[in-house]
C-alpha positions in Angstrom: 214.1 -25.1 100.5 212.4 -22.4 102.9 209.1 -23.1 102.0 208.4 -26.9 103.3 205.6 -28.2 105.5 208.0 -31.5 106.5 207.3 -32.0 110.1 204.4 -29.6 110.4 202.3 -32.9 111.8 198.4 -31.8 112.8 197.2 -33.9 115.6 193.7 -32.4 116.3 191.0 -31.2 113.7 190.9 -27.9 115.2 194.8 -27.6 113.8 193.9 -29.3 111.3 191.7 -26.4 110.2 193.1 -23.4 110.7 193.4 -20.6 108.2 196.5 -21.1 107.4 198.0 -24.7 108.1 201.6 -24.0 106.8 203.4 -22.2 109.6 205.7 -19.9 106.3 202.0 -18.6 105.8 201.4 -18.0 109.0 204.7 -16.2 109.6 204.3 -14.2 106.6 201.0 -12.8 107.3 202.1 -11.5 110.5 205.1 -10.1 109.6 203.2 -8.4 106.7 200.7 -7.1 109.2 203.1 -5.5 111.3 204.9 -4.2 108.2 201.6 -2.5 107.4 200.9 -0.9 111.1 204.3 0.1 111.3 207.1 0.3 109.0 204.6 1.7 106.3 203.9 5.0 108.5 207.6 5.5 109.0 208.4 5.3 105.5 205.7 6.5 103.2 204.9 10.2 102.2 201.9 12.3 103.2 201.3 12.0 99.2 201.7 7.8 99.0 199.0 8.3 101.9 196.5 9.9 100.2 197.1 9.3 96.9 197.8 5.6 97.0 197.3 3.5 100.6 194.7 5.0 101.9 192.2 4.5 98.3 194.0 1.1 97.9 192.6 -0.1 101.4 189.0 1.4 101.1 189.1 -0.5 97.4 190.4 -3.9 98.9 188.0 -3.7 101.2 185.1 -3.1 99.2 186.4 -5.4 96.0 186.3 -7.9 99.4 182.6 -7.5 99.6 182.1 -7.9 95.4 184.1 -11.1 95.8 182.2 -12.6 98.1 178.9 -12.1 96.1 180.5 -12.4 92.4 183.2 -15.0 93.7 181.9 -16.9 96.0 178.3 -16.8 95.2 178.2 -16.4 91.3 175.3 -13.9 91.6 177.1 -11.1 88.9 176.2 -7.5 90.6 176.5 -4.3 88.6 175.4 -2.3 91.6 178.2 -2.0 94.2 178.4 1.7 93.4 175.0 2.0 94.5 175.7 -0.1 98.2 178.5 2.3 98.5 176.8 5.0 98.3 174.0 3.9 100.5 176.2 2.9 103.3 178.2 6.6 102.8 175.1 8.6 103.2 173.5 6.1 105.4 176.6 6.2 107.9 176.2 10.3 107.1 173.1 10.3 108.3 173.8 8.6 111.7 176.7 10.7 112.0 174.7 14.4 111.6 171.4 13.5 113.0 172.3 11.6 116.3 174.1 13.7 119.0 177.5 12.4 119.8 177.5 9.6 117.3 180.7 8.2 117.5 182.4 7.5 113.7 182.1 3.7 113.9 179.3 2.8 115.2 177.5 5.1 112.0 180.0 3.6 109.9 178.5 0.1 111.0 174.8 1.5 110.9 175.7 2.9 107.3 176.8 -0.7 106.3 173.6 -1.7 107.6 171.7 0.7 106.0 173.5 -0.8 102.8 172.6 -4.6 103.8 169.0 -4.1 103.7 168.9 -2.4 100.5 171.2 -5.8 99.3 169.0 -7.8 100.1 166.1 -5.6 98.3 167.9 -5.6 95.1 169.2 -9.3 95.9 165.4 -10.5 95.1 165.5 -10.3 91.1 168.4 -12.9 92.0 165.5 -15.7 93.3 164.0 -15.5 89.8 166.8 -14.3 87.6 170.5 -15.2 87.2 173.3 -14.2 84.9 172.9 -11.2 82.5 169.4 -10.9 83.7 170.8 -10.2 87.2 173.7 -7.8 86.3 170.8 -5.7 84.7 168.5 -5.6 87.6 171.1 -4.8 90.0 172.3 -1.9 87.9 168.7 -0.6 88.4 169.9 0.0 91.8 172.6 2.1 90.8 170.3 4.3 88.9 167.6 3.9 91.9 170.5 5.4 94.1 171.4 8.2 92.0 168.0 9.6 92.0 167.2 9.0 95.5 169.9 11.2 96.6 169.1 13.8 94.0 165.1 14.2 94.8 164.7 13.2 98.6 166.5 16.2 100.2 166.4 15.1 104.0 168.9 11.8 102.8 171.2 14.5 102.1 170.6 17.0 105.2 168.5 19.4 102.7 171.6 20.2 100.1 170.7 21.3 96.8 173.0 19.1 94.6 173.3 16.3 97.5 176.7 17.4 98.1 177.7 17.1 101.8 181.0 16.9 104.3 182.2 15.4 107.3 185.1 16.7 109.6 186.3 16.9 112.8 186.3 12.7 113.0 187.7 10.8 116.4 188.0 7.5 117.2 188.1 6.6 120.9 188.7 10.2 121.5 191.5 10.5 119.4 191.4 12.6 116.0 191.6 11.0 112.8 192.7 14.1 110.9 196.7 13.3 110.0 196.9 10.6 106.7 198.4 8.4 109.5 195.7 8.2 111.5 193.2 7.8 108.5 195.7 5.1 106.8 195.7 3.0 110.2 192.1 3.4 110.8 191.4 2.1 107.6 194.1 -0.7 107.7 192.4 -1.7 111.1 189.3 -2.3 109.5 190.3 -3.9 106.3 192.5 -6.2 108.8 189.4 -7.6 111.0 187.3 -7.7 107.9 189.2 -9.6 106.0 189.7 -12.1 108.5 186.5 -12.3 109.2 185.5 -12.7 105.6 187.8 -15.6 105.3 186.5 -17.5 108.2 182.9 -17.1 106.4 184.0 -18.3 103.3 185.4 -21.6 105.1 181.8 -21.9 107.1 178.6 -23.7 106.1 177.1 -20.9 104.4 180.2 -20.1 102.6 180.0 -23.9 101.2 176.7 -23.3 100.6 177.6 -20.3 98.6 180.0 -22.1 96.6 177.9 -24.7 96.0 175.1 -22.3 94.8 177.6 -20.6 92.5 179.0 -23.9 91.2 175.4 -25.4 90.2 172.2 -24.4 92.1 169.6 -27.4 90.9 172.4 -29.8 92.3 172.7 -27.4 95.5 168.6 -27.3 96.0 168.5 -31.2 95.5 171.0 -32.0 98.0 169.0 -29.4 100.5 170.6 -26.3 100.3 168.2 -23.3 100.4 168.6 -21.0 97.3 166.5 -18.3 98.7 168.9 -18.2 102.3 171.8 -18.5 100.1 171.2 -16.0 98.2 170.3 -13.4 100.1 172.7 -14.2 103.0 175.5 -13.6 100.3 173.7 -9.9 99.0 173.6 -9.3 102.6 177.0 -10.1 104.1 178.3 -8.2 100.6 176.3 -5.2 100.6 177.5 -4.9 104.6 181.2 -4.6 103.3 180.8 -2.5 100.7 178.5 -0.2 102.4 181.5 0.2 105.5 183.7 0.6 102.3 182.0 3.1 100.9 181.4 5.3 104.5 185.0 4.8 104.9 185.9 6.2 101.0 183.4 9.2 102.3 184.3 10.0 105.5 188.2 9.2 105.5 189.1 9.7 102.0 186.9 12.3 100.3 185.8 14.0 103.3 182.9 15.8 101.2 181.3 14.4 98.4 178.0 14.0 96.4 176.3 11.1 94.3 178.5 11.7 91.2 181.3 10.4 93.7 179.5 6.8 93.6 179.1 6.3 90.1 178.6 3.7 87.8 181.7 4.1 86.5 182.9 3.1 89.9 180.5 -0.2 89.8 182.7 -1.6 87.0 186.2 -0.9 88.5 185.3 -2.9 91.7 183.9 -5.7 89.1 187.4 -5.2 87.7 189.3 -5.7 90.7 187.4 -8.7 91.8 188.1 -10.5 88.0 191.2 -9.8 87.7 192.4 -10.4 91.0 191.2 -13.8 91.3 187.5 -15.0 91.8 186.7 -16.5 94.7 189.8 -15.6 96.6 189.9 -13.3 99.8 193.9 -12.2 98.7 192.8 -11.5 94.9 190.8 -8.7 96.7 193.8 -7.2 97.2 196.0 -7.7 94.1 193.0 -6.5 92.3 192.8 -3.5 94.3 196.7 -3.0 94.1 196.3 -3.5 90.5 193.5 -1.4 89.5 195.1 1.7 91.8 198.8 1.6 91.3 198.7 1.2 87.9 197.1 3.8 86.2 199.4 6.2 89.4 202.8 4.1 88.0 201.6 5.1 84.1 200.9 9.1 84.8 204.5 8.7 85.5 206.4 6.4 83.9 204.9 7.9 80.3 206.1 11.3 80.5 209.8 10.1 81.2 209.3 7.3 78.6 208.2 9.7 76.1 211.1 12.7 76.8 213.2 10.2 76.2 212.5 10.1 72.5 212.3 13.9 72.6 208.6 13.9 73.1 206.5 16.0 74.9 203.0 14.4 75.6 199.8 16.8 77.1 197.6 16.1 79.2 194.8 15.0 77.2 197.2 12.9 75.4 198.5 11.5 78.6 194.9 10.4 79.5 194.0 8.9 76.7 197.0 7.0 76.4 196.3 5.5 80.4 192.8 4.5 79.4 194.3 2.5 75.9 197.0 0.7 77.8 195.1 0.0 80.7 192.2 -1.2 79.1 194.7 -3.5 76.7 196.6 -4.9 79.8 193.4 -5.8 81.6 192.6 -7.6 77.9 195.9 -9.2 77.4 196.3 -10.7 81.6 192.6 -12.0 81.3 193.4 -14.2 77.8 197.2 -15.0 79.7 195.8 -16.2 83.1 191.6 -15.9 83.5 191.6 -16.8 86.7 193.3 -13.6 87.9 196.5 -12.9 89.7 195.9 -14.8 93.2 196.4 -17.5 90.9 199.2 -16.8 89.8 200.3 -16.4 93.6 199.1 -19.5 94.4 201.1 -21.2 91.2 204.6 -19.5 92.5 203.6 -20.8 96.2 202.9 -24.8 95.2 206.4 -24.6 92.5 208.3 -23.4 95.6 207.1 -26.2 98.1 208.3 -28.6 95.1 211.0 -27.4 94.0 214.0 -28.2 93.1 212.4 -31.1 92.1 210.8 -31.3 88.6 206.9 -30.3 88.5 
């Protein structure tokens, strides 16, 4: 009987559309919000910091900036690894070679640095679409991994491309303590997010959606493709580059190409499908799925096993992580396709009905 919109009357368009017309949303969010900047630091461990909130936000935010492409746009993009990795060493770069540069302003530059090589490897997507663009925007993963291999001064003249950051302040203040790197990161997911929501509910997120839903239809009615597009590659690759300069800077702290893998391409692709496509909050389930799980199975097997009088190694262990997570990603996708921010959204419309029959 809580969740109700009775009364909740909107008398001018500009109430009308706001982000979140229900005022329960609206409360929720905030109080969530405040949870996160607050009670979270007084209750979580050094460990759940850096083994769990602080690789769950960089993740969120970056599966925010796959959505938005695969989700919103329907362009499929294999290469998200590769923006990562551009906007990490691109952010790098900024950070080592300009005296002074503060952390975000490179972090910025580095997603910028990521947006125009988007948009390079967003071009195939004028011509090509579907399988044809998955494989040309994996060639960007592989371009990536050999341009910070063979040109040396992209990597400050290190031998295996490995390189570090420390010392980091924001505003003068040190972001050393996992508290200060979880709320750094939160800060920015926060005003990303939100900003990534109100672009989605713009013209050129219509567009987008339009362009993913059919593009001949889209191009008669006098969208532009080509704008489209690319706009979407662009505003994408920005994410994910700031994503990946914050998985460098605040979580890894030094790193090398290896760290932006392939590999890490199809977990992002993971998060955004099972999560939900085309939704800003199945960023985050995915993200919360695709992290906590395989962190909640490390543990719960052990104990599960030893209770049968089993003792499973390490090896064992892994393998047995990758064969249940792979067959729970299999089994929710065949239960519910359209991810788990459907699923949300199902609970949310049963409770403004209920108790009457739906």
């Amino acid at each position: 009987m809580l969740y109700r919109e009775n009364g909740q009357f909107k008398t001018t368009y500009r109430a009308d559309l706001q982000i979140f017309p229900i005022r329960q949303d609206r409360w929720m969010i905030v109080a969530l919000i405040l949870a996160a900047f607050v009670l979270v630091p007084m209750l979580a461990s050094d460990y759940m910091f850096r083994a769990i909130l602080i690789p769950f936000l960089i993740m969120a935010l970056a599966a925010l900036g796959v959505n938005i492409l695969v989700g919103y746009c329907g362009q499929i993009s294999l290469g998200s690894g590769a923006f990562m990795a551009v906007g990490a060493y691109g952010a790098y770069n900024f950070f080592v070679r300009v005296p002074n540069m503060p952390v975000i302003p490179a972090i910025l530059l580095g997603g910028l640095c990521a947006t125009a090589f988007g948009i390079l490897f967003g071009l195939p997507s004028l011509r090509v679409k579907g399988l044809y663009l998955a494989v040309a925007t994996l060639a960007a993963q592989f371009f990536a991994d050999w341009m910070f291999l063979r040109i040396k001064w992209l990597v400050n003249d290190s031998p295996s491309g490995s390189v570090s950051v420390n010392s980091l302040q924001v505003f003068g203040l040190p972001v050393e303590s996992a508290t200060s790197k979880y709320w750094f990161c939160l800060a920015i997911l926060v005003l990303m997010a939100l900003a990534a929501k109100n672009l989605v509910r713009s013209a050129i997120g219509r567009e987008w959606m339009a362009i993913r839903d059919m593009d001949v239809a889209a191009a008669v009615i006098g969208i532009r493709p080509m704008y489209a597009k690319l706009t979407a590659f662009a505003v994408s690759s920005f994410i994910v580059g700031v994503a990946g300069a914050l998985w460098a800077f605040v979580y890894l702290g030094a790193w090398e190409p290896a760290a932006f893998s392939v590999e890490l391409s199809f977990r992002l692709l993971f998060m955004v499908i099972i999560g939900g496509l085309g939704s800003i909050s199945g960023a985050f389930f995915g993200a919360a799925f695709i992290v906590v799980l395989p962190i909640f199975l490390n543990q719960f097997l052990p104990a599960f096993t030893g209770l049968f009088g089993i003792t499973i190694s390490t090896a064992g262990l892994s393998h047995a992580e990758s064969m249940i997570f792979g067959a729970l990603i299999v089994w929710f996708l065949i239960v519910e396709p359209h991810g788990l921010a459907r699923l949300w959204a199902t609970g949310k419309q049963k409770l403004r009905l209920w108790p009457f029959p739906h």
